[in-house]
N, C-alpha and C positions, 0 to 999 in steps of 0.2 A: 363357705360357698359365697357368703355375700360379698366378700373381699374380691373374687375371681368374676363372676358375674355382673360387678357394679355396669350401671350404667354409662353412654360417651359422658355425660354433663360430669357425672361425680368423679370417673378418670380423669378428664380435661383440670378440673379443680385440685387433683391431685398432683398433677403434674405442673401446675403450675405456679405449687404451693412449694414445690422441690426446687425452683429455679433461685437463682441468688438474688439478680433484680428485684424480685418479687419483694423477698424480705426487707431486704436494704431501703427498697421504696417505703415499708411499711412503718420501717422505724424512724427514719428522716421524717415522714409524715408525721409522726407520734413525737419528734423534735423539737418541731415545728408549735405545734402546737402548744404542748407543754410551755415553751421561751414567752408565746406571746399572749397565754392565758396566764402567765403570773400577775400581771396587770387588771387585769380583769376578775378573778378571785379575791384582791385583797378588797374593793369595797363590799363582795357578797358575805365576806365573813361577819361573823355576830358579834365581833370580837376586835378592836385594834392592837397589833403589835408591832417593835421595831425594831432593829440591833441596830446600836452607834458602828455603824462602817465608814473608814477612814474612803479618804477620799478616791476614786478611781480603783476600790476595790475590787468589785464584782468584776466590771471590766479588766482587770490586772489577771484575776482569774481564768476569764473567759480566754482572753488570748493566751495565756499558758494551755489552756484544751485545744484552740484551736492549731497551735503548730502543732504539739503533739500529737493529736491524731489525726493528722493529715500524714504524719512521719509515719505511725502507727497503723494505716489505715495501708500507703504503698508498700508498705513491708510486708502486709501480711496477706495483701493481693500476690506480690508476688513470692512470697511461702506458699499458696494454693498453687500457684500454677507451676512451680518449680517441683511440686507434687504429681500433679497432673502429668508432667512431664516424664517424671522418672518410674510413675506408675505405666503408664503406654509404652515406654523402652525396657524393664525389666521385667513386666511382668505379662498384662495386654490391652491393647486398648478399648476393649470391651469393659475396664474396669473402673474408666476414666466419668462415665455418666455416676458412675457410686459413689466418686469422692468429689463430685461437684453435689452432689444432693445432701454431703457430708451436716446434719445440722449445726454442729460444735462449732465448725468455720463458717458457716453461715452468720450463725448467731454473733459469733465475733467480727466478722469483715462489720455488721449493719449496726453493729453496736458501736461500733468505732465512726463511722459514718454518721450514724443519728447524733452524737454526741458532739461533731464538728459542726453538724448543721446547726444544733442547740446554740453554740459559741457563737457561731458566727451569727445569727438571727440576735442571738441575746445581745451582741455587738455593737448593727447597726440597733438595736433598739433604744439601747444604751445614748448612743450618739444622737439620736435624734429626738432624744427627751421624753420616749414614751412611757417610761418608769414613772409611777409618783412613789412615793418615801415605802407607802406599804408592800408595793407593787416590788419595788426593787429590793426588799425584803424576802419577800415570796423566790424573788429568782436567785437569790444568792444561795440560802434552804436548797432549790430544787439543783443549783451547781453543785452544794456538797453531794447528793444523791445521787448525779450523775457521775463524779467524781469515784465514790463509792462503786458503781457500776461499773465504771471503767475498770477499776481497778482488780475485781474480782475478775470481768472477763478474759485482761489480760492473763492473768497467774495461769486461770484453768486454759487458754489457748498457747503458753509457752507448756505447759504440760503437755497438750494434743497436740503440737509440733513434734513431741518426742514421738510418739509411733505413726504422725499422719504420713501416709502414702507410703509405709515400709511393705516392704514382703507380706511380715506375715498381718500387718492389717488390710491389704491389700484382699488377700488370700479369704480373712475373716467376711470381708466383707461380699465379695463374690457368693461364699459359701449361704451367708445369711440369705441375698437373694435367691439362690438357686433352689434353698430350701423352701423360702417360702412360696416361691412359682411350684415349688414341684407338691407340695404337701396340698396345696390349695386344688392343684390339680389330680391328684388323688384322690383327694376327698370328692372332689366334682369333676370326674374328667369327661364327660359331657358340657361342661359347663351351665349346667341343668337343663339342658336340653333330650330330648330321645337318642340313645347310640344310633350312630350309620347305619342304616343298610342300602341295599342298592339300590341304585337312582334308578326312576321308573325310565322308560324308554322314551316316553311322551315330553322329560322334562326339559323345561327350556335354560339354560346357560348363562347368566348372567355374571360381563366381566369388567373388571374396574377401567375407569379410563385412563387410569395411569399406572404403567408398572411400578410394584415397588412390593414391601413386604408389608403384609397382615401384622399390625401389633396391638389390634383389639378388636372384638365383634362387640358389639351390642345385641345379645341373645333377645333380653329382655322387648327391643325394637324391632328384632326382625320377629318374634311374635306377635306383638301387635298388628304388624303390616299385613298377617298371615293370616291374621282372624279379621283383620276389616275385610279384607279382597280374598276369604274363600280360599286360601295357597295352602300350599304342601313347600317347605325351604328346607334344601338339602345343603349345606355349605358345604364347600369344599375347600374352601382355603380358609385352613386354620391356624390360631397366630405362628409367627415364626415360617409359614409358608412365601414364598415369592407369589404375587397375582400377576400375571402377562396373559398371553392371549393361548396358552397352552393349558394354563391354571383359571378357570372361572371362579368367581366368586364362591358363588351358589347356582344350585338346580332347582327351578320351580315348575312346581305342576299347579295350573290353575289360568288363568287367563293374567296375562302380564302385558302391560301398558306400559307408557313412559314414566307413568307418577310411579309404577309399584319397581322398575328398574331406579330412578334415582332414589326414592325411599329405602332401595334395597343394600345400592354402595352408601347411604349414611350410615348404616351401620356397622361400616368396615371401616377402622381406620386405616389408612396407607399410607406408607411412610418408606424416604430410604434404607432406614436402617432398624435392625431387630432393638426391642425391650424386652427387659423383665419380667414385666407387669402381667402379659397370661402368654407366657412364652417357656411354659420348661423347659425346653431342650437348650436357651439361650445360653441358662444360669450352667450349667453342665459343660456345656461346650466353652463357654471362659476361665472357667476351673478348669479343662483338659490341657486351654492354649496353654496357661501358666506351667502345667508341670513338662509340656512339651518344651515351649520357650526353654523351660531350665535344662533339657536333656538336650538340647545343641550342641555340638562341637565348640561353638562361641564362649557358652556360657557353661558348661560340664558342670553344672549343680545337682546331683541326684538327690540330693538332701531336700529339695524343695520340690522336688515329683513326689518325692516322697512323701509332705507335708500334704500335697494336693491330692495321693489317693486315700489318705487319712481323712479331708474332708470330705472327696466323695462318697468313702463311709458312711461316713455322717448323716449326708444327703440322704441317702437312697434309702437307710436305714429309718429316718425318722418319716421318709416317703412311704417305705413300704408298712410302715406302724399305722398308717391314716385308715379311718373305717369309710370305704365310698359309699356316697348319698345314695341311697337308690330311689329317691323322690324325685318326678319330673315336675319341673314349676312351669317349664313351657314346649308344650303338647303339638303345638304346629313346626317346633325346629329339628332338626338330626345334625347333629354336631361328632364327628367324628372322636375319637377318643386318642390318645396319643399313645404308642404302644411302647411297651416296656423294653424289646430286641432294637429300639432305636434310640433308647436312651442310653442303656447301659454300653453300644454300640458308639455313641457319641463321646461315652466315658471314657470308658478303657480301651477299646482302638487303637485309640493316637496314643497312649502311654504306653502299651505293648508293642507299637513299632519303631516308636522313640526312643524307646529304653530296652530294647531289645538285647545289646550287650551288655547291659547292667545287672550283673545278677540280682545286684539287692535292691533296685528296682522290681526285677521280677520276681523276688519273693516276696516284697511285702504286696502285693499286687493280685499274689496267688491268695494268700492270707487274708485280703479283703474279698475277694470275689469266694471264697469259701464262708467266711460270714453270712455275708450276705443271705450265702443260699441257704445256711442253716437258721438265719431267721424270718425266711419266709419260703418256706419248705412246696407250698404250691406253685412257687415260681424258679426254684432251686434250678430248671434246666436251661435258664436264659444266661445265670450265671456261670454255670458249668461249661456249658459252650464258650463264654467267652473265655474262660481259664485254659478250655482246652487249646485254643483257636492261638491263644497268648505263648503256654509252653511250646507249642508247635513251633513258630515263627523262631522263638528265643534259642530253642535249640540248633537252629541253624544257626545262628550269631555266635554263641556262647564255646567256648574252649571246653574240652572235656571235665576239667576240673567244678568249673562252671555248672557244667551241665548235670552233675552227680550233687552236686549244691541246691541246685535248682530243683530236681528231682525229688528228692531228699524232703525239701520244705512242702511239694507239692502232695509228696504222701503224710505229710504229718498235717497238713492242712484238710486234706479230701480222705485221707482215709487209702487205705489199697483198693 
């Protein structure tokens, strides 16, 4: 729950520990540093030492790091984005914010960056005599090290070039978020707030001043606001919702002023476009695009709808395993709960109308929506329905042949 609940400060810091600048900066800065504290370490040591280096070495070095990894640095900028690329055309681009958050290339683009900044600082420092004997000592030691660095990071990033941005890492990775949005929210699908119930008559409406989508409440804040100022908050728009003037934020009952309406949109963030981050239906729905995408006339890959309702498996399966909190930590919110006939409806849907002529799309399909319901037998008829809703449809598509196949899988799946 804590993960689902966090607060905007602790999101904002999350999100911004994901971006690539961020790193890149972190380690140029740690570059930086290191190049121009070699000088200044060597009188603090207890100790004097020196290696006989021939003339123009350390400099001979450096500028060997710096062409190279400025070569190594545009190279592997543009391996990520030729990634990013072929991940939003073959698969969706809903998957495109996962392989930019990717740490592996992260680590590598800013490893490769810090180690150019190191050269080139170490450079001009070189040239302009800031080195004394010990000092320039210290930096040649901290060259091989970096040296060393480079070198491990490159191997392990021509390694993850082998599966970055293929199908099925692609595939992997959508699945990971989806599960952890979805698990998070079973475990808390209040977000630890009070389940809905209906807005009082009396209550007042409060809507964002910009349309866009919900991709984080701060539960935690809009309690607080509730208990300074006496309210009752009913949200309505919860993550993954669109806020316009149709969709209000929240409903409050209590006396609402201008401070307790802007206090009230801080705790919403809004944004164009959906996340992961307390959005189950997002994670779900980019796992459906992908095995739709593959069931096109364009691209005819049943083999990779197939792969994605293997993950939805997965998904729902380790969803529906979560024991939910039934502790409220904040007593003045009602947070709506996400219901299970809209997720599974997000799922399998579009892959039963997609793959509608595909019989073995609609077998393994029948196969997992029968799972499912024999491992969570109290929800067994949200599944059912969608199996039934799916052979329905397929049998109008399907050739007789087809259709006796189909059949066939559906009794050995559900039973007569």
């Amino acid at each position: 729950m804590a993960m689902t609940i966090r607060g905007s400060l602790a999101s904002f810091f999350l999100r911004l520990g994901r971006q690539v600048w961020v790193r890149a900066a972190i380690f140029t800065l740690t570059a930086v540093v290191v190049a121009l504290a070699a000088n200044v370490l060597g009188p603090l040591l207890p100790f004097e030492f020196g290696i006989d280096l021939a003339q123009n070495s350390v400099g001979s070095l450096l500028q060997i790091i710096a062409t190279a990894m400025l070569t190594v640095s545009t190279f592997s900028v543009t391996a990520m984005v030729t990634a990013f690329s072929a991940a939003t055309t073959t698969a969706t681009p809903r998957s495109t914010p996962l392989l930019i958050a990717d740490p592996t290339s992260q680590n590598a683009v800013s490893t490769f960056i810090g180690a150019f900044t190191f050269s080139l600082v170490g450079i001009v420092a070189l040239s302009t005599g800031y080195y004394l004997p010990q000092g320039r000592t210290i930096l040649f030691v901290a060259t091989l090290v970096v040296i060393g660095i480079v070198v491990f990071t490159l191997l392990r990033w021509i390694s993850h070039l082998s599966t970055f941005g293929r199908m099925s890492d692609v595939i992997d990775r959508v699945e990971r978020a989806a599960t952890t949005s979805l698990e998070l929210h079973a475990a808390a699908p209040t977000l630890g707030a009070r389940p809905a119930v209906a807005v009082p008559p009396d209550a007042v409406d409060v809507h964002a001043e910009k349309v866009g989508y919900v991709t984080h409440v701060d539960v935690a804040a809009l309690d607080r606001l509730a208990r300074r100022h006496g309210l009752d908050i009913h949200v309505r728009a919860t993550p993954g919702r669109i806020a316009d003037a149709r969709v209000p934020l929240a409903a409050v009952t209590g006396s609402v002023d201008d401070s307790v309406r802007t206090g009230l949109r801080r705790a919403f963030r809004i944004e164009n476009h959906r996340t992961f981050e307390q959005d189950p239906r997002f994670g779900v729905i980019a796992l459906t695009e992908i095995g739709s995408r593959a069931l096109s006339a364009a691209t005819n890959d049943p083999g990779t709808a197939i792969e994605v309702i293997a993950s939805l498996q997965r998904v729902f399966a380790r969803a529906l395993a979560a024991e939910p909190d039934a502790d409220v930590a904040y007593e003045r919110v009602w947070v709506p709960a996400p219901m299970l006939t809209d997720l599974v409806d997000d799922a399998f849907r579009p892959l039963a109308r997609d793959g509608a002529a595909d019989v073995e799309v609609q077998v393994r399909l029948q196969k997992c929506l029968a799972s499912l319901a024999a491992s969570a037998p109290a929800r067994a008829g949200v599944f059912r329905d969608a199996a039934r809703a799916a052979f329905a449809r397929s049998r109008r598509d399907l050739d007789p042949a087809d259709t006796r196949m189909l059949r066939a899988a559906v009794r050995e799946a559900w039973g007569r």
